[in-house]
Structures are given as structure tokens and as C-alpha cells.
N, C-alpha and C positions, 0 to 999 in steps of 0.2 A: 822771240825771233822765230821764224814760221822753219820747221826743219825741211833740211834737201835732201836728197837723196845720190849717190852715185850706185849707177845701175850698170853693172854687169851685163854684157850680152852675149848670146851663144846660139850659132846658125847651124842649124842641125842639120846634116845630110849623111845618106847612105850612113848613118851610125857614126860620123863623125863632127868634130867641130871643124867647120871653113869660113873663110873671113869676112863674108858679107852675102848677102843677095845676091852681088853682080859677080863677085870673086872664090870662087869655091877650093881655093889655093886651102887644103888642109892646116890647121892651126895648131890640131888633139887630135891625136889617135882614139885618147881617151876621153870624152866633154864629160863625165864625171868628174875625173881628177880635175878636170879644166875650172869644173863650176866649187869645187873645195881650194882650188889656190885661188880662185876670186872672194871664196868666201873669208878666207884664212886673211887677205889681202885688205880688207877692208870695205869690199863695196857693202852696199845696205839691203839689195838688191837684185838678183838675178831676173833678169829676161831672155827667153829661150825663144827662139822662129823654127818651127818643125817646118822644113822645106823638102818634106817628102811628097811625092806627087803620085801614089797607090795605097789602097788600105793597109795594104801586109808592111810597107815602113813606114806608114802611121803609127801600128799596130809596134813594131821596134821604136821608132821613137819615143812613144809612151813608156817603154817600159825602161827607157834610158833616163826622162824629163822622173818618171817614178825614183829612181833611183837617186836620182840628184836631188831632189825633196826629202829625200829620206838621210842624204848625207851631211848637205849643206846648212849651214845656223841662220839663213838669211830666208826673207821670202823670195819665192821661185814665184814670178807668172809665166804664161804659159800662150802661146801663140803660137796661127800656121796651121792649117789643114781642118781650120773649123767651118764647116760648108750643114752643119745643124745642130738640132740642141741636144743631141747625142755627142757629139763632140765638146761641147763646152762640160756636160757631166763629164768624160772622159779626162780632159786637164784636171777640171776640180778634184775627181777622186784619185787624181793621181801624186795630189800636194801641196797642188799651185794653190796661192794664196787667188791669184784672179787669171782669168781666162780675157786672152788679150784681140779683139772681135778686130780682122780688117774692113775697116768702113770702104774702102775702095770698092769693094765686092757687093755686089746687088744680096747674096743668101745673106750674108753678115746685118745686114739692113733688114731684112724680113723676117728675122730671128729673136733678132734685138729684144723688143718688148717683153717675147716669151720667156728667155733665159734669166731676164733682168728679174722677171717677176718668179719663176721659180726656184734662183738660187741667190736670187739678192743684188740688188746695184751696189751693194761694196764685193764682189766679186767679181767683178764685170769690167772692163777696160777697151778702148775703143783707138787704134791705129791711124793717125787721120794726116795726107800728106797733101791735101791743097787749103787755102783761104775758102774756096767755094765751098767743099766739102763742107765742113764746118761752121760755114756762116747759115748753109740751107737746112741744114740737119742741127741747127743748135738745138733745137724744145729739144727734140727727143733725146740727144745725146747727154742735155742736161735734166732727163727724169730720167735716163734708163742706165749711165755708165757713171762711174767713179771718180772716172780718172783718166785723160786723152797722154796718149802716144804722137807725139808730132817726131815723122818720122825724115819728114825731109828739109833741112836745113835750110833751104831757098825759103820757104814758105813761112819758116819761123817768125818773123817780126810780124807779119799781116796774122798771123794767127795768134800769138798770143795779147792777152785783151781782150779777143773776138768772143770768146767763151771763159763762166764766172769757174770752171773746171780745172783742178792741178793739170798740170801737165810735165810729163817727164819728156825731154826737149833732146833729139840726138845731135850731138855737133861732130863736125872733120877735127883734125888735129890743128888747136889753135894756142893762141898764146894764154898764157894763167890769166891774163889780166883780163883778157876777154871771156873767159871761161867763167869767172867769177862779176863780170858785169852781168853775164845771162843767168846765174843763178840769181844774182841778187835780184834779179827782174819779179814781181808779183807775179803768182800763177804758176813760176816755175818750182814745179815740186822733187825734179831730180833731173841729174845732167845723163846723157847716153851715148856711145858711138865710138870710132873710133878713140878717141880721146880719154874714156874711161878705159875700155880694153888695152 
């Protein structure tokens, strides 16, 4: 039976955990302690989105996402504020098992090849939230990433299939039974979103 994964996730701002992208409603004072009762908790997995937008709390986010690799028993990947391949070294030596590239973003696209190739396509993870995305971009994101991030739920059905790539799948808060029909789904290598958190 092929394993799944539940992933933990943690939005990182101004030095705290907030509850999403669009919702910055505080969660953790602490996203340390946050990322050891997800680990303590059972998930398999942490993912973390550094949603700092300067280097100097780039520079504090790192040294929080460090700290949580060093705490937590699970793997930490690592995403958010990767604009070069100074940045993707940056996650890596900070823990993260893989450094998580937004494909949305034109630099994450131009970068690709080079990071894949000097720290390795099983460290490398690729963010992807449309069918198109991923239908134009398959070759390359299946030589150069691991592993796709499908980050938005609408898009989920036209995308998985599209690519021979796991994918860890974020869902809203739904029913078990639905939750476990998208796991059982081929390709899906771990569940995310609300619903894990």
C-alpha cells in the first residue's frame, strides 16, 4: 500500500504562526511550540510558508524554520521568500528536508533547473495552483522536482493525473469520507490544509 502522508502547515509572519495566506488572524505566539504539538500530534510532516516580505524577516524567519528542524521528529519543508538559489541553500541548511519553489512566480521558474541540479531533485518541491500551470510546465517539473504542492483545491481534480509526480493535495474542512476518498486517489502522497491543522 503506497504510504500518505498528513502535513502539518505553518504561515509564518512577523515571527508568528497566522492561519493562512489570506487570514493573518494569529494562531502561535510561538510556531515552535506550534510545529512540536503538530509533531507530538501525529502529522508526518511539516510545511512551513515564510510570508515575510524583507530580508531582515527573511533573515528571523530562518532562524525560527532552524529552530523547528532542530526541535521537531518529522520532516520540515521549507517555503516562501525563495526569489534565488541563495535561498533554496538557505532552507536546506537550515533542516528542511526540501525547499518548496512557488511555480507561480516567473524567478522560481528560472531557478529551477540550477537548484535541482546542485542540491538534488529529491530536495526540491514545486507549489503549483492551476491545471495550466502544470500541464505546460510538466517535462521540466518532472526532471527537476520531487514532489508537487497542489495548493488550491478548485484545481485539484484537473490536476491530479496530469502529472506521474506525488503530490501532497491541500483540502478546506470536509467530511472523513471525502478526506479518505482523496487520499486513496493515485498520486496523492499526503493530505494539507485546513483540515489537517
Amino acid at each position: 500500500m503506497e504510504y500518505k502522508q498528513f502535513v502539518g502547515s505553518i504561515y509564518l509572519k512577523d515571527k508568528k504562526a497566522v492561519k493562512s495566506f489570506v487570514d493573518n488572524t494569529v494562531v502561535s505566539q510561538d510556531p515552535v511550540e506550534l510545529a512540536q504539538f503538530y509533531s507530538e500530534s501525529g502529522v508526518d510532516t511539516i510545511l512551513i510558508f515564510d510570508m515575510s516580505y524583507n530580508e531582515t524577516m527573511h533573515d528571523e524567519a530562518l532562524t525560527i524554520i532552524k529552530r523547528i528542524c532542530e526541535t521537531v521528529q518529522v520532516p520540515v519543508y521549507g517555503s516562501g521568500h525563495i526569489n534565488k538559489p541563495e535561498d533554496v541553500k538557505k532552507i536546506l541548511y537550515a533542516g528542511c528536508e526540501k525547499a518548496v519553489l512557488n511555480f507561480a512566480k516567473e524567478c522560481s521558474q528560472d531557478i529551477l533547473e540550477e537548484v535541482s541540479t546542485r542540491f538534488g531533485r529529491d530536495h526540491i518541491a514545486a507549489t503549483i495552483a492551476s491545471e495550466d500551470s502544470l500541464v505546460i510546465n510538466k517535462e521540466r517539473l518532472e526532471t527537476y522536482v520531487s514532489e508537487l504542492v497542489l495548493i488550491d483545491e478548485h484545481a485539484l481534480k484537473n490536476c491530479l493525473g496530469a502529472s506521474k509526480l506525488p503530490a501532497i493535495v491541500f483540502l478546506p474542512e470536509i467530511s472523513l469520507d471525502k478526506m479518505l476518498s482523496v487520499m486513496e486517489r493515485a498520486g496523492v502522497s499526503g493530505i494539507a490544509g485546513k483540515i489537517v491543522n
